[in-house]
N, C-alpha and C positions, 0 to 999 in steps of 0.2 A: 584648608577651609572646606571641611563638610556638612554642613551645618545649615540650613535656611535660618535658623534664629528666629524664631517667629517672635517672642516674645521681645528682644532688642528689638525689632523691627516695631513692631507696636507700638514700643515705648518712643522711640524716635517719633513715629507718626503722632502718635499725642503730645511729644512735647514740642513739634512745628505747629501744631493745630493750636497750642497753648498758648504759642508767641504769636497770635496775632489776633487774642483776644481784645488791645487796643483800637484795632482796626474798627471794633465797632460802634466808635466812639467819630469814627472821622468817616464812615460809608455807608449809606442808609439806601434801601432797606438791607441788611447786613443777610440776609439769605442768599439774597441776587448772589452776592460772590463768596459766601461760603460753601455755598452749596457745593458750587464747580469747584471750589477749593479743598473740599474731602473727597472728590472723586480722584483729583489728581495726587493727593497724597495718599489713599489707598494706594489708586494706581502703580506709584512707584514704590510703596512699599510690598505690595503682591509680586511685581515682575524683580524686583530684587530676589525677596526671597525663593523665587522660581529659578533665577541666573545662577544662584548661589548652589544650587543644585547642578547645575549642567557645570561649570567650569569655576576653575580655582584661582583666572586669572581675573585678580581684582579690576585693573582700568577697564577689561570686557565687561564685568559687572556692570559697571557704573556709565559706560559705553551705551549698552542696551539698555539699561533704566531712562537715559536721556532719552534716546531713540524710541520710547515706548509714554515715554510722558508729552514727547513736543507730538507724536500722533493724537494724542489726547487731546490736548489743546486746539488740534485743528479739527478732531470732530465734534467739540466742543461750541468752538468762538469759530471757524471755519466753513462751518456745514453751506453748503451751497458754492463752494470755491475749491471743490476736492475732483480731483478725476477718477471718472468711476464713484464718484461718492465715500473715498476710501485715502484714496492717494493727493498727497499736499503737491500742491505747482507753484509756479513763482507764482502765479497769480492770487495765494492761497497766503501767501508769504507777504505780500500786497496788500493783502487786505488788513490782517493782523497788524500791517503797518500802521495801515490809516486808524485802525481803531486805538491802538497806542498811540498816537500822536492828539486823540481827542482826550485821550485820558490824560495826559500830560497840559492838555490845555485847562480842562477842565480840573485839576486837583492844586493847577496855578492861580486859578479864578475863583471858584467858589471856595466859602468858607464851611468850614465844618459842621454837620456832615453832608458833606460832598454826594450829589446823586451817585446809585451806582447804573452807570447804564452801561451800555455795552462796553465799550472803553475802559471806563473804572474797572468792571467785573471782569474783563481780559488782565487787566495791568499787574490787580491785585491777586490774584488766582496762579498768574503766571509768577511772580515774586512767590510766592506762598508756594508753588511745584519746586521752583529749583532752589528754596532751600529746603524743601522736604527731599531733593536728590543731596544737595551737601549733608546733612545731618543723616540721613543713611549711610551715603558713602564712608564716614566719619565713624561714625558710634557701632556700626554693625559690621558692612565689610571690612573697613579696615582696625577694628575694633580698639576706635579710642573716641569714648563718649567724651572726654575731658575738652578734648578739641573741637567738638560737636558744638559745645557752649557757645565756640567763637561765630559760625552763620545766629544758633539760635539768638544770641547777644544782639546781631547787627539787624535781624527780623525785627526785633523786639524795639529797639532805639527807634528804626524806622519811622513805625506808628505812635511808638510813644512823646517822643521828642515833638509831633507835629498836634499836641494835643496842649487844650490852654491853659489847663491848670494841673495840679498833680494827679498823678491815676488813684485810683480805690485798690486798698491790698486784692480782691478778689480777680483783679487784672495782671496781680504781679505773683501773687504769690502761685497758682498753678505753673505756669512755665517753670519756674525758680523747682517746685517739688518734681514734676517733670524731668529735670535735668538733674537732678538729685539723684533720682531714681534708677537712671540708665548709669551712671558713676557708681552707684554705691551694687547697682548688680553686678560690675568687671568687677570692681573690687573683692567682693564675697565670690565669683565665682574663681577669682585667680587664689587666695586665700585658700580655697580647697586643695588648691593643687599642691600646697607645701607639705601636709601631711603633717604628724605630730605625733606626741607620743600618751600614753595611755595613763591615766591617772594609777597612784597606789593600789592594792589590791583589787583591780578587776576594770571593767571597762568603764567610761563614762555613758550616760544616759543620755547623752542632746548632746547634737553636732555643735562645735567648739566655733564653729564660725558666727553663730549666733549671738555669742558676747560683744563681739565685734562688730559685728553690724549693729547693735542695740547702741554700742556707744557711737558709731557713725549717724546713725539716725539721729542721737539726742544734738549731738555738734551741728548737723546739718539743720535740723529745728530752729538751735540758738541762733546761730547763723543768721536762716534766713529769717525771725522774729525780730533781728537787729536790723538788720537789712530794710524792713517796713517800718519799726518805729523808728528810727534815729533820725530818717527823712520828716519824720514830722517833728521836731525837734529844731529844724533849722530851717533858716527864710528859704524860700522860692525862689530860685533863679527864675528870670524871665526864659520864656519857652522862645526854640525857633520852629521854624516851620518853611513847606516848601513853597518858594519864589512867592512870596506875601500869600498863601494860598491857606493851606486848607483851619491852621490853626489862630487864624486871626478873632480877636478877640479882646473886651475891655482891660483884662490882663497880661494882654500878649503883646508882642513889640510887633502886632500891626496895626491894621487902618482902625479897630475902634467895634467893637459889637454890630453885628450883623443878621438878617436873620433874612433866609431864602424858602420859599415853601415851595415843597416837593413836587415837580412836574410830569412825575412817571406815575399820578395821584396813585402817592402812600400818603394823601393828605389825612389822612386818620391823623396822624403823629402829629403835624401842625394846628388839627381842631382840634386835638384834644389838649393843646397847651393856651390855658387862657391867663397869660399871665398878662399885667399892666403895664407894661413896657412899652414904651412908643415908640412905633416905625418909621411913622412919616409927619413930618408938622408941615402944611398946608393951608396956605387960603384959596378961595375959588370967587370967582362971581357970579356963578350959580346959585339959585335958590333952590333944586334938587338936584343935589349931585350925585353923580352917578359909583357905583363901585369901579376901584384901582385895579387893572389886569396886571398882571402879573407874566402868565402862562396861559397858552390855548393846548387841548388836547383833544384829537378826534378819533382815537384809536380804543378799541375795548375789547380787551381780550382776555377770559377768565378773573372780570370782579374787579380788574385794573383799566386804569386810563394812561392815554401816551400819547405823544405828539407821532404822526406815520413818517414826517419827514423833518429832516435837520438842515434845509439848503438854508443859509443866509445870503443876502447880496445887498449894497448898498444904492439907493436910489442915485442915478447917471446925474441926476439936478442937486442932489444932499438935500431933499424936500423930502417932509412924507406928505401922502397925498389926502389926506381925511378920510371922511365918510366916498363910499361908490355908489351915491344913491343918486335915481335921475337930479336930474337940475329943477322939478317941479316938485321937489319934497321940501316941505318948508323945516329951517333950520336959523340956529343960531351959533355964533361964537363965544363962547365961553376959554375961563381963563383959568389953572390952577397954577399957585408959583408956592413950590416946593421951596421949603428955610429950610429942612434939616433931614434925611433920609439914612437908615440904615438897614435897606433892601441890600442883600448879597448877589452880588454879580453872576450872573451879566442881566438878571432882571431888572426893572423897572418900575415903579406903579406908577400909571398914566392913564385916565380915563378911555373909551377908547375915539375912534377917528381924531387922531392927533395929526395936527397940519405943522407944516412949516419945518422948520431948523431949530429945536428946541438943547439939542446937546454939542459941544464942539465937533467940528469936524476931524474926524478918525477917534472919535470915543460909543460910536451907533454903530450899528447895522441893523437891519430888518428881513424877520423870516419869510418863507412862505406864505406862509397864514399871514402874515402883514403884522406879527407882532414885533416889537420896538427890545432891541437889546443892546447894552451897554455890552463896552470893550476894556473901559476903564471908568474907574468910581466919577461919578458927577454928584456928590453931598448935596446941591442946592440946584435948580432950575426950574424953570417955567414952559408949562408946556400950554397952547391954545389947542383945542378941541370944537368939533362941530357936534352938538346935540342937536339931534334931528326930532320933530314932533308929525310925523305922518297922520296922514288919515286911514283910515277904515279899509279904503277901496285901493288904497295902495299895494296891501299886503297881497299881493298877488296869484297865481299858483305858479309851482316851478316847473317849467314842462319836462319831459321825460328826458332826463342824459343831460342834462342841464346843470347840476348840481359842481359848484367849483372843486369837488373832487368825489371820486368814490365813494370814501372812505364817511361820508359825510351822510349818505345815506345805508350805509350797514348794521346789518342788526347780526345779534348776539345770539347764535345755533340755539342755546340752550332754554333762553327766555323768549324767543322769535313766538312760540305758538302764544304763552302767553299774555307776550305783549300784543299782540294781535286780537286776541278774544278782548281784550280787556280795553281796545281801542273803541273797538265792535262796542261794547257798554256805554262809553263816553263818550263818543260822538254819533253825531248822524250822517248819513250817505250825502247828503246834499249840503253840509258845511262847508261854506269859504276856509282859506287855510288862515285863517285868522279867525275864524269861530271856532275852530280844530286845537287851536293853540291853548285860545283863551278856556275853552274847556278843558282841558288838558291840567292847565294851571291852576284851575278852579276847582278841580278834583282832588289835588295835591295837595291844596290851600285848605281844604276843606277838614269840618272838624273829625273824620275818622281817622284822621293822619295824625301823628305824634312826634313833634322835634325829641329827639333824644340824644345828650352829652353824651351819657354814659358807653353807648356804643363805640361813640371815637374812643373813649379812654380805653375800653377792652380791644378795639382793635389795635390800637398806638401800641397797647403793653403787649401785643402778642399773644394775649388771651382768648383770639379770635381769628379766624380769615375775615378776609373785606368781604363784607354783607350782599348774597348774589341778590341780584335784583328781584327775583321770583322769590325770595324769601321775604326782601323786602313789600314788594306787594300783596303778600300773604299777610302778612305781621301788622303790615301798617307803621312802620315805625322803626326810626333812621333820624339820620343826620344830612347835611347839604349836598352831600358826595351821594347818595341815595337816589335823594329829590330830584336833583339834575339831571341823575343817571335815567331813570324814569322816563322823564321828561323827554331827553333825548332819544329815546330807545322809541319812543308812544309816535312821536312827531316824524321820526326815519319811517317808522312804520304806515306814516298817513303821507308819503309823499316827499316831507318840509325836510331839507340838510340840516342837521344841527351839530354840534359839538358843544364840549365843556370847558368853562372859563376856570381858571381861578386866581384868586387874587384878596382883596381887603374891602370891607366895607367900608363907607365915606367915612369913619369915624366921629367922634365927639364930638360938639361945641366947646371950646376954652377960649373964651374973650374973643377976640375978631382969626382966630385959628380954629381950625380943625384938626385934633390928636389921633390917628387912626394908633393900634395897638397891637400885639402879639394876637389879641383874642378874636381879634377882627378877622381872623385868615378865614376865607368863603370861598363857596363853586357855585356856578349858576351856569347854564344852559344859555347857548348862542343859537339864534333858527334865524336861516338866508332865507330871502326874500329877493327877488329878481331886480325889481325898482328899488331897493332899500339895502341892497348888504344883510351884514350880522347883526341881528335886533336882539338885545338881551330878554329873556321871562326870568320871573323868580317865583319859581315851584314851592321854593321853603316856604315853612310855614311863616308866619309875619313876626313868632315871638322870636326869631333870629332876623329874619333879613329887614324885616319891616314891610313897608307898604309897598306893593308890585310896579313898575313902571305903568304909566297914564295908559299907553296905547295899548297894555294886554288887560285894562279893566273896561268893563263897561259898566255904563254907569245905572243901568236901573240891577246890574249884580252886587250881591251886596261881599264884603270883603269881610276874610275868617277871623282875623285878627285885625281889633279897631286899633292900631299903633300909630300914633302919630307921628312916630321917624323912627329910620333904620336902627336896629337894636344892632351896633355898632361899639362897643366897648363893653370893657369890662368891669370900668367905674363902679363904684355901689349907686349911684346916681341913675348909671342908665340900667344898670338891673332891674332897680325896684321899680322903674317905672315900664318895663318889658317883658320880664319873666309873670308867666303866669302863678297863682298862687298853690293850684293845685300841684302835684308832682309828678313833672313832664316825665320822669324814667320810666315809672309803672308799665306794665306792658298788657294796654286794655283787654288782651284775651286772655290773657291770664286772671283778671282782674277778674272776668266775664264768667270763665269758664272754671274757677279753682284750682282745683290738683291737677298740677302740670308738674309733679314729680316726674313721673315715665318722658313726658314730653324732652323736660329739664336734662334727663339721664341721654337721650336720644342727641341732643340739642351738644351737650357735652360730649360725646362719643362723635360728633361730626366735625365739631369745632377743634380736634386735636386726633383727627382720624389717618391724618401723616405720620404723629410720633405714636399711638398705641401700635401702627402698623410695624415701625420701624421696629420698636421694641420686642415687638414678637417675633420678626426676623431678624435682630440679635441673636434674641433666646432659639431660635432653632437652628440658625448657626450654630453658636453654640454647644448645641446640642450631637450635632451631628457627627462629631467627631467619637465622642464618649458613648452614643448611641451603637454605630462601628466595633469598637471594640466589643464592645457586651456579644454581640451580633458574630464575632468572629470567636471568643471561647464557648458558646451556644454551639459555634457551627463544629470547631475542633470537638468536643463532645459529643457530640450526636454523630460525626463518622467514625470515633476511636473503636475499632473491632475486638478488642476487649481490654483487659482493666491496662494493663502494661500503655495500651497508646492511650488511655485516657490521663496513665500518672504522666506521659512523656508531653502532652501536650499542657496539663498543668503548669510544668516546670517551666518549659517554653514561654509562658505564661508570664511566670513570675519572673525572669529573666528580663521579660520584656519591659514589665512593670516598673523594676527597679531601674533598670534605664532610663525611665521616663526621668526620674531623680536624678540621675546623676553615678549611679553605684552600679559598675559590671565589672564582672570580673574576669581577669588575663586572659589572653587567648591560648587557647591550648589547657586550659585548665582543668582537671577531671571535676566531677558532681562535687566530690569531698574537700578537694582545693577551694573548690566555687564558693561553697556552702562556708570556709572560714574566710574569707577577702571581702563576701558580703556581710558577714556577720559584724567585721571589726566596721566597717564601711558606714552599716547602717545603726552603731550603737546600741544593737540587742544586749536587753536584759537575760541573764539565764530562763526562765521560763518560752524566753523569745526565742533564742538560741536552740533552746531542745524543740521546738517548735519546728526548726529550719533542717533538724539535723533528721527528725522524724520523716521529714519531705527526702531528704536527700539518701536515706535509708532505703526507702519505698521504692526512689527510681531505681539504685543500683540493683534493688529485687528484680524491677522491672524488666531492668537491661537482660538480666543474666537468668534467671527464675526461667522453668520451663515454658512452652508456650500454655495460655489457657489458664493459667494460675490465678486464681483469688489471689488479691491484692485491697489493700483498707483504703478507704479515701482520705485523700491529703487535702482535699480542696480547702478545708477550714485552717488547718494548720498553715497552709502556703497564704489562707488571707488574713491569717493574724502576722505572720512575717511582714507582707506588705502593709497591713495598715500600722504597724511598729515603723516602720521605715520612713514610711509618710509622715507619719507624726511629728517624725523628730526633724525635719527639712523646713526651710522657711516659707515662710508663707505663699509667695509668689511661685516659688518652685512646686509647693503643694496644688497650686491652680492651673499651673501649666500641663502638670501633670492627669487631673484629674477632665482637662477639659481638652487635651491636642495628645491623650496614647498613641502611641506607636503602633499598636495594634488595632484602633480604628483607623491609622493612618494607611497601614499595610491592606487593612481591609477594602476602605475603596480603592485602592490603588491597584489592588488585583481583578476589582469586577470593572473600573475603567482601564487595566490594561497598563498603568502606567509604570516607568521603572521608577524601580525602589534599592534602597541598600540595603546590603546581605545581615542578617541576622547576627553574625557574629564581628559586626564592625564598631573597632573600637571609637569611643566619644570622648573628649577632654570636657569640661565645664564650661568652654568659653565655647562650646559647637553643640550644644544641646541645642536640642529642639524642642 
């Protein structure tokens, strides 16, 4: 085994990378764990092909692979649990536990797609490593891709099996070519080795293995074209899925359609689906009801939202306790009794300050934050709530260090001066924190500001990062996830704790019910108050949320949007009487200003400034192999001290070249020998042939010819050999060649020093490199 196989080794890493395109059907946001999932399948296929170098003993291979993939993992999912920063300890070992054991709770619990938060994005990263160590092991070192199939098969089932209807060919058919591909490469290159015999008079023109693979391919086609139709062709089995987890669904043999919105706010994905689907059916005895929480997050880091902490604990009495407002805030009891719910576990929608015992005991628990989480489905209940109506002089200030945690008064590095200037504009020095607020909200509210869909939909599809705030503020125009964010960021900055809700708007009127929907999913802004708790504002503008709660209007202010109730569904009913007529997408400085070409061009080169980057450090990877080489017959040239070491290093050259293919010839073999082994090898035409023989003329001049002798240049004749040679090789082999030579290879290898194999080492087909 001397060989790194780069390009086996590839292939393997793409066809693991292939089987788990399912996965992002069942783990959202699907970056979080792919990401770490192609560093660790490089990973192992880099330190492979590096092992495979130093030692022949296969189990050490695959030995060190593990051993270089589980350090991955821990300074990956680890970091902060390493000694020295470097080194894994039990305690390191510990941890990795505990975040697997949430991932196993959580991919039991929620339905698809499952958040990926820490947990998830260890569990599935770590699955996806060690079968990108079995399918190396398989297909490269021990070179039997056919076996290979068997992990990539069981990756594949995995995620696909827990998924609730049938996959899209575009999910099945890569892996499937994938694994084709590392097959039908053993094949052709074991095929070379048998040799064969030479057509009637004279040579053949094209390597004879190429019929062969042509009809391999067209089988493998059929195959796998049968393979995708015939499944549609016959019924559905019912799907299963892990422990009632992540594939449940109206199709699926569990609890029934479900739907959970995203609490690590990738809530793009959720506002931009407005379908009419109903979540919750509800009455209340309120005459304004409040929005359904769902999720608290008070964390904001790079454009995203997140809860800082995951403690839950269940109340010593099985109560919860309402609102924390003094006992002189005036308040009511209200009542909402849920008929029908299909919020996904372990959420809830429930107004907030919920009293009492509203779910069986041992199916709650309650966070930190005091928000309310199921353990197990409750379809129907009733929960009492306290609505609080405060006054003016309530709204308190928070004195310094006071704030129920940190994290509640934190502002965001990169928008801090911003939002600070921009506080400085809206308020004044001597505002109550309730004149601060309602300005705040009033600003948001106001008509510079533009609701815009369309931004969720480009963000949901990927066509975007989540909208940094300072751009937001620039622009004017955004979605709820914006407004909040704003909101929140303005109000830390004057002092007030805030964080972000999210959850559903009250929903619809339908007869003596309330239909909240898919389209209803919303974020709004919590700000603590000393005497009063978490008081909700609503920043949005009124053509989504509707009219602001009582205590952040005043009333000689007049309000941006005249709506008479929450723009709450997705009805044609509540459209037409909520949406405005002009068209909320426009983007007014554009409108304002005209040509926003260059803008648009900028706008676009930021919005995807990860993959152009990525792309071009491809391409100079890439590059730099084939770069090398050039850089290394430049350098043999320019020291040759006369014609004889310029024809000796040519040849060296070309020797080198045709090895990249696959074609060298015997050891011990003189220039003349050489010259016919390569010739029958690489299928030279006669003009190709005297072409070779002209090279091989030159050298022996060279060798033996006095010193100092004129000598003709071969350079053209030796690159019409090689690009003859080329030509006639398949495809893959013609890319491995042109883009991983051996002579760029030899070349950094000598200015970093590192060891290489000797010039005249022979290669079989199955140990190319």
């Amino acid at each position: 085994m001397t060989g790194t196989r780069p390009a086996d080794a590839a292939l393997a890493a793409v066809a693991t990378l292939a089987v788990t395109l399912p996965l992002t059907e069942l783990f959202t946001p699907a970056g979080a764990w792919f990401r770490p999932s192609v560093f660790f399948v490089a990973l192992i296929a880099v330190s492979g092909a590096v092992l495979r170098t130093m030692t022949t003993t296969r189990p050490l291979v695959v030995l060190g692979q593990a051993v270089v993939a589980f350090e991955g993992v821990c300074l990956v999912h680890g970091w902060g649990h390493l000694w020295k920063g470097f080194v894994p300890t039990v305690d390191t070992v510990h941890t990795l536990g505990i975040l697997l054991t949430d991932a196993y709770r959580t991919t039991t619990t929620y339905t698809a797609p499952a958040p990926a938060d820490r947990g998830t994005t260890l569990a599935v990263s770590l699955l996806i490593a060690i079968t990108a160590l079995a399918v190396d092991a398989l297909a490269v070192t021990y070179r039997s891709p056919a076996v290979a199939g068997l992990p990539l098969l069981a990756a594949f089932l995995a995620s696909a099996t827990n998924t609730s209807t049938g996959l899209a060919a575009w999910l099945v058919v890569p892996p499937a070519l994938a694994w084709l591909a590392m097959v039908g490469r053993q094949g052709v290159g074991s095929l070379r080795t048998w040799g064969g015999t030479a057509a009637p008079g004279g040579r053949t023109d094209t390597d004879p293995a190429g019929s062969f693979a042509t009809v391999g391919r067209v089988v493998g086609v059929l195959a796998l074209a049968a393979a995708v139709v015939v499944p549609g062709l016959v019924p559905h089995f019912p799907t299963t899925f892990i422990a009632d987890g992540l594939a449940r669904s109206d199709d699926a043999r569990g609890n029934g359609g479900t739907v959970r919105l995203s609490t690590s706010i990738d809530i793009a994905r959720d506002l931009s689906d407005r379908s009419s689907d109903p979540v919750l059916v509800y009455r209340t005895t309120s005459e304004d009801p409040e929005p359904l929480r769902v999720g608290l997050l008070d964390t904001y880091r790079r454009g995203r939202w997140q809860a800082s902490s995951d403690v839950t604990f269940v109340p010593l009495d099985g109560r919860l306790p309402g609102s924390s407002a003094s006992p002189d805030v005036e308040r009511t009891t209200e009542k909402i009794t849920v008929s029908s719910s299909s919020v996904g576990l372990p959420q809830v929608a429930m107004p907030a300050n919920p009293v009492g015992s509203p779910f069986p005991t041992g199916s709650w628990r309650v966070t930190g934050d005091g928000l309310v989480e199921l353990t197990s489905r409750v379809p129907e209940y009733t929960v009492e709530y306290e609505q609080l109506a405060p006054t003016a002089d309530q709204f308190g200030p928070t004195p310094g260090g006071a704030a129920p945690d940190s994290e509640d008064l934190a502002l965001e590095p990169r928008s801090e001066e911003r939002v600070r200037s921009l506080l400085d504009e809206v308020t004044a020095g001597d505002d109550s924190p309730l004149e601060v607020a309602r300005k705040i909200q009033d600003y948001l509210r106001g008509p510079t500001f533009t609701y815009s869909e369309d931004l969720a939909d480009q963000t949901a599809g990927g066509q975007r990062a989540e909208e940094p705030l300072v751009r937001f503020l620039d622009t004017k125009r955004g979605y709820c996830v914006q407004f909040a964010s704003a909101m929140i960021m303005l109000s830390r900055a004057a002092g007030i704790p805030a964080r972000m809700a999210v959850g559903f708007l009250p929903g619809a009127i339908d007869g003596d019910d309330r239909v909240v929907r898919v389209s209803d999913a919303h974020a709004w802004p919590e700000l603590w108050f000393p005497d009063l708790g978490w008081m909700r504002f609503e920043p949005t503008p009124g053509v989504r949320s509707g009219i602001a709660p009582g205590w952040t209007r005043e009333t000689s202010a007049p309000e941006n949007s005249a709506v008479p109730a929450p723009s709450s569904s997705a009805s044609p009913s509540a459209s037409a009487s909520t949406r405005p007529e002009r068209d909320v997408t426009a983007d007014p400085q554009q409108d304002a200003g005209g040509g926003s070409t260059g803008s648009g061009l900028v706008d676009l080169v930021r919005a995807h400034a990860a993959t152009i980057g990525g792309v071009l450090a491809v391409l100079l990877l890439a590059a730099v192999t084939p770069f090398g080489a050039w850089l290394a017959r430049r350098r043999a040239r320019r020291r040759a001290r006369d014609d004889a070491e310029r024809i000796e290093a040519e040849w060296q050259s070309l020797l080198l070249r045709l090895g990249d293919i696959g074609i060298v010839p015997g050891d011990g073999s003189t220039p003349r020998q050489a010259s016919h082994e390569l010739g029958r090898a690489a299928y030279l035409t006669p003009d190709e042939d005297a072409a070779l023989g002209r090279v091989v003329a030159t050298l022996e001049r060279a060798r033996y010819a006095r010193p100092g002798a004129d000598l003709p240049d071969v350079e053209g004749d030796a690159r019409t050999v090689w690009r003859a040679a080329l030509g006639r090789r398949q495809r893959l082999d013609r890319v491995r060649a042109l883009l991983l030579p051996e002579e760029g290879r030899r070349h950094w290898r000598s200015l970093l020093r590192l060891p290489g194999r000797g010039a005249a080492e022979r290669r079989s087909p199955d140990d190319e490199d």
